[in-house]
Every structure is written in structure tokens, then in C-alpha cells.
C-alpha positions as a Markdown table, in Angstrom:
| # | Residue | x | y | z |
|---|---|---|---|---|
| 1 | Unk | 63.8 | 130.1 | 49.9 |
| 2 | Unk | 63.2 | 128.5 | 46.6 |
| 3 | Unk | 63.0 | 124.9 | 47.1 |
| 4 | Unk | 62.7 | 121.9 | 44.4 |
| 5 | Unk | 62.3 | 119.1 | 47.1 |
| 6 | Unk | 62.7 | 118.1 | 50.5 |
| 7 | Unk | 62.3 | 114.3 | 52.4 |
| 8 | Unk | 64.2 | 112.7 | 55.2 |
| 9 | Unk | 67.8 | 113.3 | 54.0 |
| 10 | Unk | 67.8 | 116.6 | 53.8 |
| 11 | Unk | 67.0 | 120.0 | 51.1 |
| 12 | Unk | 67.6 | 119.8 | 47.3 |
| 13 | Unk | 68.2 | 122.9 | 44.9 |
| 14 | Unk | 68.3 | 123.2 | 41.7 |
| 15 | Unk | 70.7 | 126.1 | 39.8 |
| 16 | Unk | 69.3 | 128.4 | 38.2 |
| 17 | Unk | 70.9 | 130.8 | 35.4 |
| 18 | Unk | 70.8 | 133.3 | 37.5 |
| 19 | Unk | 73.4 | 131.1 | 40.3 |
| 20 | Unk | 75.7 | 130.0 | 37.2 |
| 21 | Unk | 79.1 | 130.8 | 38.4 |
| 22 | Unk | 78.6 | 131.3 | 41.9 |
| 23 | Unk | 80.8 | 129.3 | 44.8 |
| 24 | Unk | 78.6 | 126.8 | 46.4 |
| 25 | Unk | 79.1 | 128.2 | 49.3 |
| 26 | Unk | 77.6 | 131.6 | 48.4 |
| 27 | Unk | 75.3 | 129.4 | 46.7 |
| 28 | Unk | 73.7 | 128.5 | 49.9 |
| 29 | Unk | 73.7 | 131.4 | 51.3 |
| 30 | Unk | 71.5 | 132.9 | 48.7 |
| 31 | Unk | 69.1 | 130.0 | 48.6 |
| 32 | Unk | 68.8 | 128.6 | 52.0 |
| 33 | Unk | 67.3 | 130.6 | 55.2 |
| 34 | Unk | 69.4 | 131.0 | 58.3 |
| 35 | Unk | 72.9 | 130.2 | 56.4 |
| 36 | Unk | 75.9 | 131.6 | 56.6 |
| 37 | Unk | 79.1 | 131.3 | 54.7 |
| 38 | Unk | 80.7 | 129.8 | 57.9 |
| 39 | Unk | 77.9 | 127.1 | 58.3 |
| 40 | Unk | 77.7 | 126.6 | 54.4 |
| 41 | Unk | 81.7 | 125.8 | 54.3 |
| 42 | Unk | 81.7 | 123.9 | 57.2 |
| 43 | Unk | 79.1 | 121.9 | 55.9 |
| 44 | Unk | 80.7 | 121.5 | 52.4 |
| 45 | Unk | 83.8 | 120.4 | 54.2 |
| 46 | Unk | 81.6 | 117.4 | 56.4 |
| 47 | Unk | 80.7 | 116.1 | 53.1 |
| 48 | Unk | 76.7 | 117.4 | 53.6 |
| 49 | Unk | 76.1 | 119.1 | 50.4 |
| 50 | Unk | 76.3 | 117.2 | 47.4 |
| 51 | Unk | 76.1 | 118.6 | 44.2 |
| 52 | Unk | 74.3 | 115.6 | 41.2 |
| 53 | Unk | 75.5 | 113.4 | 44.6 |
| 54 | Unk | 79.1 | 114.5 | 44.5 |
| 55 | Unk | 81.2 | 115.6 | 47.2 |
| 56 | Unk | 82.8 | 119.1 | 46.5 |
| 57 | Unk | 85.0 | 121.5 | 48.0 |
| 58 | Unk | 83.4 | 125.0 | 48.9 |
| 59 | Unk | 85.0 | 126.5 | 45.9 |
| 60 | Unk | 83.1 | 124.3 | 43.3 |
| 61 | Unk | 81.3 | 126.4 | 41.2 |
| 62 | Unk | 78.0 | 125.7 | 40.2 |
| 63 | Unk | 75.9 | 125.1 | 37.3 |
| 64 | Unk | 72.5 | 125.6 | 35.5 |
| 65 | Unk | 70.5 | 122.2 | 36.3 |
| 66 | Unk | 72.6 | 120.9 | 39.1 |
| 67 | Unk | 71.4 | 119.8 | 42.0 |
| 68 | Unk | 72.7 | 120.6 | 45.4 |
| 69 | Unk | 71.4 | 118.6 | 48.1 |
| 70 | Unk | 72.3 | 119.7 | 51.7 |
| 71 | Unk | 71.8 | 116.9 | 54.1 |
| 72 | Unk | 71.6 | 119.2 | 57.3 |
| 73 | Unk | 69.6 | 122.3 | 57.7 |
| 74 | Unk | 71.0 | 125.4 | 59.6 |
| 75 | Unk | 69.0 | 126.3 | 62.8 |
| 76 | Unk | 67.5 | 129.8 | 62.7 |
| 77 | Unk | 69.9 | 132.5 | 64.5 |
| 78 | Unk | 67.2 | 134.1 | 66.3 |
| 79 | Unk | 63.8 | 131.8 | 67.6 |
| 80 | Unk | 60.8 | 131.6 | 70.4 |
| 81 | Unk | 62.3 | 130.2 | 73.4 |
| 82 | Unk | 60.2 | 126.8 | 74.7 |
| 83 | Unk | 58.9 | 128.1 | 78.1 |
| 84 | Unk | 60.4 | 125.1 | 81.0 |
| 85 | Unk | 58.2 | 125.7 | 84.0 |
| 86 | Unk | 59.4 | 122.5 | 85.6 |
| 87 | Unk | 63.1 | 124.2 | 86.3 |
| 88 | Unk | 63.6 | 125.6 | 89.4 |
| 89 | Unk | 65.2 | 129.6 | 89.7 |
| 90 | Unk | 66.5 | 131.0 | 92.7 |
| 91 | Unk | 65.2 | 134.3 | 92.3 |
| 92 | Unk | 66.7 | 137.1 | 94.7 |
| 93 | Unk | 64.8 | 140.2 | 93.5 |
| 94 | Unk | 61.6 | 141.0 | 91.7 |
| 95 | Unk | 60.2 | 144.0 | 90.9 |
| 96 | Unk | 58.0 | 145.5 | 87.8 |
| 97 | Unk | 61.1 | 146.0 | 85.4 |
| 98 | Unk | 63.8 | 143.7 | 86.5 |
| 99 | Unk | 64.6 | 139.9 | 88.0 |
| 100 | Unk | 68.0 | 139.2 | 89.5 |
| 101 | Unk | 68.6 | 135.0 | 89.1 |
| 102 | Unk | 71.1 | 133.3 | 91.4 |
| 103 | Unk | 72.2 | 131.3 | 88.7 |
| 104 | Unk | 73.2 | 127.4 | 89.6 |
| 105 | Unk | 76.4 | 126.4 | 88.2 |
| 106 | Unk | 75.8 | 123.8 | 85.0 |
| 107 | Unk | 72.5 | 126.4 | 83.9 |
| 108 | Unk | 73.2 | 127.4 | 80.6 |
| 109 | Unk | 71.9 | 131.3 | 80.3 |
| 110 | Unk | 69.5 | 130.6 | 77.3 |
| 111 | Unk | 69.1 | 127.9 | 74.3 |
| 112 | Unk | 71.0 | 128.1 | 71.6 |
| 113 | Unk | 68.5 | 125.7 | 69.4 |
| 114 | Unk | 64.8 | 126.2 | 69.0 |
| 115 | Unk | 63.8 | 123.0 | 70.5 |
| 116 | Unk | 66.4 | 123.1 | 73.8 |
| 117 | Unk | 64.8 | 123.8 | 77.1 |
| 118 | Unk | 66.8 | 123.6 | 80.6 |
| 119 | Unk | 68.4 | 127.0 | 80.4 |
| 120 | Unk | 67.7 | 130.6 | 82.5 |
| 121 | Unk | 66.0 | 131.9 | 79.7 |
| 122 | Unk | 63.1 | 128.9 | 79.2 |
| 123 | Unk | 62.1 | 129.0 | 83.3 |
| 124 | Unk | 62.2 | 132.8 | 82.9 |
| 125 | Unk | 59.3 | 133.0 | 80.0 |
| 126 | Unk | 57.7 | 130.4 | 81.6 |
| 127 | Unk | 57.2 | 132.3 | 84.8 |
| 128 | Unk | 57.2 | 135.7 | 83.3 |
| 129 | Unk | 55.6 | 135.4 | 79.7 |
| 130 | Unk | 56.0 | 139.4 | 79.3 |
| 131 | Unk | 59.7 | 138.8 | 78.4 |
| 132 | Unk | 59.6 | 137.3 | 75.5 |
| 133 | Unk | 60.5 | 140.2 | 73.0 |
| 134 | Unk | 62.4 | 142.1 | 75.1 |
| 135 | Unk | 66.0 | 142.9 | 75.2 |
| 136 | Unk | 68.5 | 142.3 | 71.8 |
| 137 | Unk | 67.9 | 138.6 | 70.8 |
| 138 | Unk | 64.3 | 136.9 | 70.8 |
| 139 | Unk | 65.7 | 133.7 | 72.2 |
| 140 | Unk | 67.3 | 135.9 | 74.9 |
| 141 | Unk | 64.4 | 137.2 | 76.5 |
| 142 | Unk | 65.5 | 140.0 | 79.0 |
| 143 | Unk | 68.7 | 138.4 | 79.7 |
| 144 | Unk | 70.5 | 142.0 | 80.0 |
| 145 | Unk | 74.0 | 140.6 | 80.6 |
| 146 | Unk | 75.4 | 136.3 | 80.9 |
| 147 | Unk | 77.4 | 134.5 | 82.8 |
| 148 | Unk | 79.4 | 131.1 | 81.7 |
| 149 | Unk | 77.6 | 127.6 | 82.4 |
| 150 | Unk | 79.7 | 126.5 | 85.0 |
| 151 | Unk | 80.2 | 130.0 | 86.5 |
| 152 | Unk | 77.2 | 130.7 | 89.4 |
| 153 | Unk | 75.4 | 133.6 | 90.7 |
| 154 | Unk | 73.8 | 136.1 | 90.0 |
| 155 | Unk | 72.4 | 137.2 | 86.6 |
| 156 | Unk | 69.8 | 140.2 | 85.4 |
| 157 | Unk | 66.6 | 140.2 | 82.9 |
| 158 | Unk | 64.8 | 142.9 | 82.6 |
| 159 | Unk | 60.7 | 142.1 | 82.1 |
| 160 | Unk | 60.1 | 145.3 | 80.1 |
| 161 | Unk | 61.3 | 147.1 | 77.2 |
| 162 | Unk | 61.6 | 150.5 | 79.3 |
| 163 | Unk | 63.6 | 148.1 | 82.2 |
| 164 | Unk | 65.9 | 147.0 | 79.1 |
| 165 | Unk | 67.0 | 150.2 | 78.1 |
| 166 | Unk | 67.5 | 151.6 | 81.4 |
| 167 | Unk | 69.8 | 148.5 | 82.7 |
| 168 | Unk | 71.3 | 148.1 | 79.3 |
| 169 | Unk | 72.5 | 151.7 | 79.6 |
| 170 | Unk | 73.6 | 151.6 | 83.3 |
| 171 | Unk | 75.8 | 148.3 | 82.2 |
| 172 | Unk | 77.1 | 149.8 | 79.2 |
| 173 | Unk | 77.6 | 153.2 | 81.4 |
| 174 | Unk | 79.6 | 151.1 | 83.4 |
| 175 | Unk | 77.2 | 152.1 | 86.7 |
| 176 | Unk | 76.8 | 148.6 | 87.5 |
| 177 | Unk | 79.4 | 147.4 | 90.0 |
| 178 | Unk | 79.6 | 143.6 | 89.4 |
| 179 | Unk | 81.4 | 141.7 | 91.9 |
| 180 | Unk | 82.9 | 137.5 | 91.6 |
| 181 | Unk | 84.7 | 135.6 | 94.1 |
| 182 | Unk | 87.3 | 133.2 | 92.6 |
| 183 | Unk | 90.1 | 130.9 | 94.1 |
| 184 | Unk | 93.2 | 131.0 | 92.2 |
| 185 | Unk | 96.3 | 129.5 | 92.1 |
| 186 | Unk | 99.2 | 131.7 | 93.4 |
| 187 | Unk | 99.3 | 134.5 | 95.8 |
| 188 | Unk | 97.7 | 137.3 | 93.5 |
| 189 | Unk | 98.8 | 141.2 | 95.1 |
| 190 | Unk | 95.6 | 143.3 | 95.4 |
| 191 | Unk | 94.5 | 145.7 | 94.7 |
| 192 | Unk | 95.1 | 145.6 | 90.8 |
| 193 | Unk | 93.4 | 146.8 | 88.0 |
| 194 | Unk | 94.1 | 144.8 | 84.3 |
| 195 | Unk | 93.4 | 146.6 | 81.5 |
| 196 | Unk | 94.0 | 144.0 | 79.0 |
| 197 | Unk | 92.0 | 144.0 | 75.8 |
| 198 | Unk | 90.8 | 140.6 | 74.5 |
| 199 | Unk | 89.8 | 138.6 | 71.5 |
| 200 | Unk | 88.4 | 135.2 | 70.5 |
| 201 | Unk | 91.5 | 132.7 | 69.8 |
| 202 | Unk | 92.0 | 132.0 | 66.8 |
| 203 | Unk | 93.5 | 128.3 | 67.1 |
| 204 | Unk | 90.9 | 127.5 | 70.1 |
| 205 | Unk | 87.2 | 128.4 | 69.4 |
| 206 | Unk | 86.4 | 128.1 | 73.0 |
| 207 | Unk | 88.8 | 130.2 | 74.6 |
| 208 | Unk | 89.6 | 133.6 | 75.1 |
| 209 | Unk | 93.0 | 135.5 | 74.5 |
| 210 | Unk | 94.6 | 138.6 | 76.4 |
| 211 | Unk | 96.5 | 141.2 | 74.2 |
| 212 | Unk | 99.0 | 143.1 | 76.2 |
| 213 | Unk | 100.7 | 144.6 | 73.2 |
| 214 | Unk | 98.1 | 147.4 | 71.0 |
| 215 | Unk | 99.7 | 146.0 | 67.4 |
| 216 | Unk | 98.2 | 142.1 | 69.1 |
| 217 | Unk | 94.7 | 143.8 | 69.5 |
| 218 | Unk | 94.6 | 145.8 | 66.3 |
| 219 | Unk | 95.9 | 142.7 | 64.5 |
| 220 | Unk | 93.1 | 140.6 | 66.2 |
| 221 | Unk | 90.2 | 143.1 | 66.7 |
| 222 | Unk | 90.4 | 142.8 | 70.6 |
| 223 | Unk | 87.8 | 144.6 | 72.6 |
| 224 | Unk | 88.7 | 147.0 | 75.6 |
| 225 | Unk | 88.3 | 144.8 | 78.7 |
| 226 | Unk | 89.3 | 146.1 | 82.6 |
| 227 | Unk | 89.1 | 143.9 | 85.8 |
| 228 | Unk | 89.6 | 145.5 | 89.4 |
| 229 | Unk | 91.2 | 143.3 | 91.6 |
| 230 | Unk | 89.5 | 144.3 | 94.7 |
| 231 | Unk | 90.9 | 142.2 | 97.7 |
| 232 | Unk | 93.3 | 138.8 | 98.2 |
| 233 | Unk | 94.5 | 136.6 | 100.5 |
| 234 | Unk | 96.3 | 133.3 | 100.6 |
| 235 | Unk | 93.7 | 130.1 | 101.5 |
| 236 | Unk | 95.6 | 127.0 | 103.7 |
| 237 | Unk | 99.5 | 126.0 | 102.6 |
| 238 | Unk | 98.8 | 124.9 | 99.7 |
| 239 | Unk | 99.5 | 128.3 | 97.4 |
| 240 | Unk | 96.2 | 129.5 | 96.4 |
| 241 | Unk | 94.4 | 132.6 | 97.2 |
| 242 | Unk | 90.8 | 134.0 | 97.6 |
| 243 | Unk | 90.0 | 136.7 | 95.7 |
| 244 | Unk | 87.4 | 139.5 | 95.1 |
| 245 | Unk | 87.3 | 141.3 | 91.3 |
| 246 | Unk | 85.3 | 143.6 | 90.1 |
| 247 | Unk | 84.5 | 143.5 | 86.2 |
| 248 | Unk | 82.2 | 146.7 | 84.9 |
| 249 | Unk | 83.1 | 145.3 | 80.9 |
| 250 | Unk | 81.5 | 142.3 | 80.4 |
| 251 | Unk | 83.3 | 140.4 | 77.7 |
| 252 | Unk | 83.3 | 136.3 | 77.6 |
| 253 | Unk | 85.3 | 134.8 | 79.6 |
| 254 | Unk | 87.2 | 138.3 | 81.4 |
| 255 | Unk | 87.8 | 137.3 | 84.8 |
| 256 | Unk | 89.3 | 133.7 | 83.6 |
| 257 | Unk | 91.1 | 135.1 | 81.1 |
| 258 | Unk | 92.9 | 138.2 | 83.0 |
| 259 | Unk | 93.5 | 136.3 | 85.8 |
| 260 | Unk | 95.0 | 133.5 | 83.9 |
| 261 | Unk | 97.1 | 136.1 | 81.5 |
| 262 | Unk | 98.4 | 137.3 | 85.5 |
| 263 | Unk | 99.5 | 133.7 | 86.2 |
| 264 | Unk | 96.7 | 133.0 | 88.5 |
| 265 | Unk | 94.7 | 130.8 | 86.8 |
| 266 | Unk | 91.2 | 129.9 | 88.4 |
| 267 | Unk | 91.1 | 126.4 | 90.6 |
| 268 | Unk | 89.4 | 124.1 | 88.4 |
| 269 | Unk | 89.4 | 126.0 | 85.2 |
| 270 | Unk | 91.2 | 123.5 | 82.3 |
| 271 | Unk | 91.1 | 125.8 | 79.7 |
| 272 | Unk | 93.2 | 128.4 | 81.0 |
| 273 | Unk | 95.6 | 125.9 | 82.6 |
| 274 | Unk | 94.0 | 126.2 | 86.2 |
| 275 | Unk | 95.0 | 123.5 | 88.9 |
| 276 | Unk | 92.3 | 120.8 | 90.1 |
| 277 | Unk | 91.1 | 120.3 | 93.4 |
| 278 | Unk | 89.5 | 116.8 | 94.5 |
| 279 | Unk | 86.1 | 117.1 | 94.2 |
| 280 | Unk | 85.4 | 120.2 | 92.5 |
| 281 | Unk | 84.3 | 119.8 | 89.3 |
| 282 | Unk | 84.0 | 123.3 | 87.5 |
| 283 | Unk | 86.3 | 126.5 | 87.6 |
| 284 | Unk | 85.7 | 128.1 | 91.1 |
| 285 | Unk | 83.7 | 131.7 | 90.0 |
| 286 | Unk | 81.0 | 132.9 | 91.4 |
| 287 | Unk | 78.9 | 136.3 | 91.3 |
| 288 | Unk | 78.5 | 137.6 | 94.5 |
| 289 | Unk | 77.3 | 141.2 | 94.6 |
| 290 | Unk | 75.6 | 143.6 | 92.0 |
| 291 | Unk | 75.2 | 147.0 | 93.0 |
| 292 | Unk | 72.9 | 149.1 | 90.7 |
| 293 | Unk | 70.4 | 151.9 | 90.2 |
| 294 | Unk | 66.8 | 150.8 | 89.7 |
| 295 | Unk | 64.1 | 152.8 | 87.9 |
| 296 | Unk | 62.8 | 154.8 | 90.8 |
| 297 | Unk | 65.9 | 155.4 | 92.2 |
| 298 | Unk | 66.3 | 153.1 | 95.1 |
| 299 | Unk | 70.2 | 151.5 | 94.9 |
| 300 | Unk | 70.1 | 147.9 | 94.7 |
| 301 | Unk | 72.8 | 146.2 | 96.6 |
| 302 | Unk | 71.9 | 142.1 | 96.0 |
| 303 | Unk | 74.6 | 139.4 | 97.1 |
| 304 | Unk | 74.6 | 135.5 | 97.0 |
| 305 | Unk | 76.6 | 133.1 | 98.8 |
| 306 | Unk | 79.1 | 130.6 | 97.6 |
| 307 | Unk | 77.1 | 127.3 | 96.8 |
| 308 | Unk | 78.0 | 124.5 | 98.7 |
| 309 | Unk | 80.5 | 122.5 | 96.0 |
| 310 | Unk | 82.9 | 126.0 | 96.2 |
| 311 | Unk | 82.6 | 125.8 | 100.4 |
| 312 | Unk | 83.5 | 122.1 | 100.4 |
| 313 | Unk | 86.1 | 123.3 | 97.9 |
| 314 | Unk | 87.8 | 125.9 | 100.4 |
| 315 | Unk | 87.2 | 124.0 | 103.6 |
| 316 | Unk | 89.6 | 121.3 | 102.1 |
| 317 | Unk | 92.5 | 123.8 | 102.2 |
| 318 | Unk | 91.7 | 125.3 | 105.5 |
């Protein structure tokens, strides 16, 4: 990155002849490590680049001898996770190639910042240092598939390159059988199977949208998603039911989302419209069973209970 100056409010650059012309958004991303056109607009539009200590759109164009001062710096995509061996992981199997977490509900899977600690992925290089490098993403570190931060259970990292590739391909295989309980509102018929593709939302960055019609997904680059629901029954009076899915695609947010598209939304889960329940204070998911072939052969069958906030949750309807 060519830099003309730096102090406590931020980076300065200075056009060049060879930058005359150019958007200041593309502008950035030339000059400035780790930026993208999306950062570099949305920074524009914050007022945090200034150009001879203007405010400008991110279609100014810029010229020889300006200055362009950008008072926030864009974290690298891709970093060294900070090993946290003060947090606690439930760990449920261990072998040479592989770890299978049972993921507390409010654990983030791994940072998202250099400097951020607290997640699945810090406690996991702290205790096993071989990870680091292994798998898609640095600052993933084995993590061979995720779940959401309030969603618990269980969750696989692989601690070698060779147990990577061969979980990676059994996942992507779709040999894995992943299992979640959830508590929905609504008696939900089972067995099902959805086979609904889905896409990011565009008008809601955190959420996740189900495209029943093919011209929706083309239009919104959807990506094939299927859900088994496995087994159902109603819980108390009160119109909600217990149910067991099975999801071998592992896109964000799949089991919310499908089960919301049927009208079933989960207990607890706002952003698809799900009912509250006193006292519970996340969506009601979990990750109960993973069945899958190991390296020598032996099936794995691993299972975790419900945690004790989703038990209080069901004894109150019973």
C-alpha cells in the first residue's frame, strides 16, 4: 500500500497521475489493503474519507495531488486467531484428525476481527495449536462446518489437513447425517422433506429468504438447500410441536428459514417471526446427533442433550 501519512485519525493518500479519473471508491480499493468496494462505499457514505477534508459521494472522481484521508481502516479478511485458553469447550470426541464441540448457545464459532477472542475457534488453537492453518479460512481453524450463535450443539474441526479433506468431502458428499431438535409453533406433519433453495435478503442483511418459485432463485442466485423433517409431535395445549430435522446442506440459517417459509417458525426466533416463550431467551435449536465416517472407518454416531434453558423451556408447556 503506498502511504503518504498516518497518525491517530486515520490514513492519508495522495493521487497520483496514474489514479486521475478513477471513483474514489475504486480509488481505495487500489491503494488500501483489505478494502473492498463495499467497505470503501460504505465508508464514503459515513462521511470517513475525505478528500482536501471534504466530504464526497463515492462517485467523486479524483485528482492528481488530492488527498484522501480515510478515518477508519478495514480489518484484514483473513488473520491469526488469538488463542483463549481461559474458555471452557465441552468436547464430546477427540481423536488424531477430528474434535466434535458441544457448542454453548451465545459461542460465536470463530472471530470475525483480529483482536476478538471468546469464540469456538480461539479455545480450539489454544488447546490444539496444530489447527491453526487448516481448513478454508486462517481465522477458521479446522472449523469444517458452523452453527449460529445462539443455536447449540454440536460442531466439527478437523486438527489436520488430511482430517479436513476427508470430512470436508463426506459433508459436501452429503454422508454426514446432521440431526437438530427445534420447538416450533404449530403442529408441523412429518415426515417432510423441503427443498427450497435460499438466498441472502436483500432488504434484511441478517436474514435469510426461501425461494419456492425457480425464476425467484435465478433472479436472486439462491443456493439448493433440502431439510428432512424427520419426526413431530404436539408439546402441552398450547399449539407447538417438537420436532427432529435432518439438514445434509448446510447453508446459514436452513432450518430457521424452511421451517419458517412452512409456517412454523422456531419458538424464540424474532427474525423469522417465531413466538416467545417466558424465559427463553434465544430461538429453540439445537444439534443433537452427527453421524459420520471417521478415517479408519469406525462410524461415529455422537449426540448431545438439550441444555437446560431449552428443558426449562418445554417443561413449562407440559
Amino acid at each position: 500500500m503506498t502511504t503518504d501519512e498516518r497518525d491517530d485519525t486515520g490514513e492519508a493518500l495522495t493521487v497520483g497521475d496514474d489514479d486521475a479519473g478513477a471513483r474514489v471508491d475504486v480509488f481505495l480499493v487500489r491503494r488500501v489493503e483489505h478494502m473492498s468496494r463495499a467497505k470503501a462505499r460504505a465508508l464514503t457514505a459515513e462521511g470517513k474519507v475525505r478528500v482536501d477534508g471534504r466530504r464526497v459521494k463515492k462517485g467523486h472522481r479524483v485528482s492528481p495531488g488530492e488527498t484522501v484521508r480515510l478515518e477508519e481502516l478495514p480489518a484484514p479478511t483473513d488473520f491469526e486467531p488469538v488463542a483463549d485458553p481461559d474458555l471452557e469447550l465441552t468436547i464430546v470426541h477427540e481423536d488424531d484428525h477430528l474434535v466434535v464441540v458441544d457448542k454453548a448457545a451465545g459461542l460465536p464459532c470463530h472471530p470475525l476481527r483480529p483482536d476478538e477472542t471468546g469464540t469456538v475457534v480461539n479455545a480450539l488453537v489454544a488447546r490444539y495449536p496444530e489447527m491453526r492453518g487448516v481448513g478454508r479460512a486462517v481465522r477458521e481453524a479446522g472449523l469444517l462446518h458452523r452453527l449460529d450463535n445462539d443455536t447449540s450443539g454440536l460442531l466439527m474441526a478437523a486438527r489436520t489437513a488430511v482430517g479436513f479433506t476427508h470430512y470436508a468431502t463426506e459433508l459436501t458428499e452429503r454422508r454426514v447425517d446432521k440431526r437438530y431438535l427445534a420447538l416450533t409453533s404449530g403442529f408441523v406433519h412429518a415426515p417432510a422433506f423441503i427443498d427450497w433453495p435460499i438466498a441472502h435478503d436483500r432488504a434484511d442483511r441478517r436474514r435469510m429468504v426461501v425461494c419456492e418459485r425457480p425464476e425467484d432463485a435465478d433472479r436472486m442466485g439462491a443456493r439448493p438447500a433440502s431439510t428432512e423433517v424427520l419426526a413431530a409431535e404436539l408439546v402441552g395445549s398450547g399449539g407447538f410441536s417438537r420436532v427432529e430435522v435432518r439438514a445434509k446442506s448446510a447453508r446459514r440459517h436452513q432450518v430457521r428459514a424452511h421451517l419458517a417459509a412452512l409456517g412454523h417458525p422456531l419458538v424464540g426466533d424474532e427474525l423469522y417471526g417465531g413466538a416467545n416463550l417466558p424465559g427463553l431467551t434465544r430461538h429453540f435449536l439445537h444439534a443433537s446427533r452427527i453421524v459420520v465416517g471417521s478415517l479408519d472407518g469406525e462410524r461415529l454416531d455422537l449426540r448431545s442433550d438439550l441444555g437446560p434453558d431449552l428443558r426449562a423451556a418445554l417443561a413449562q408447556l407440559t
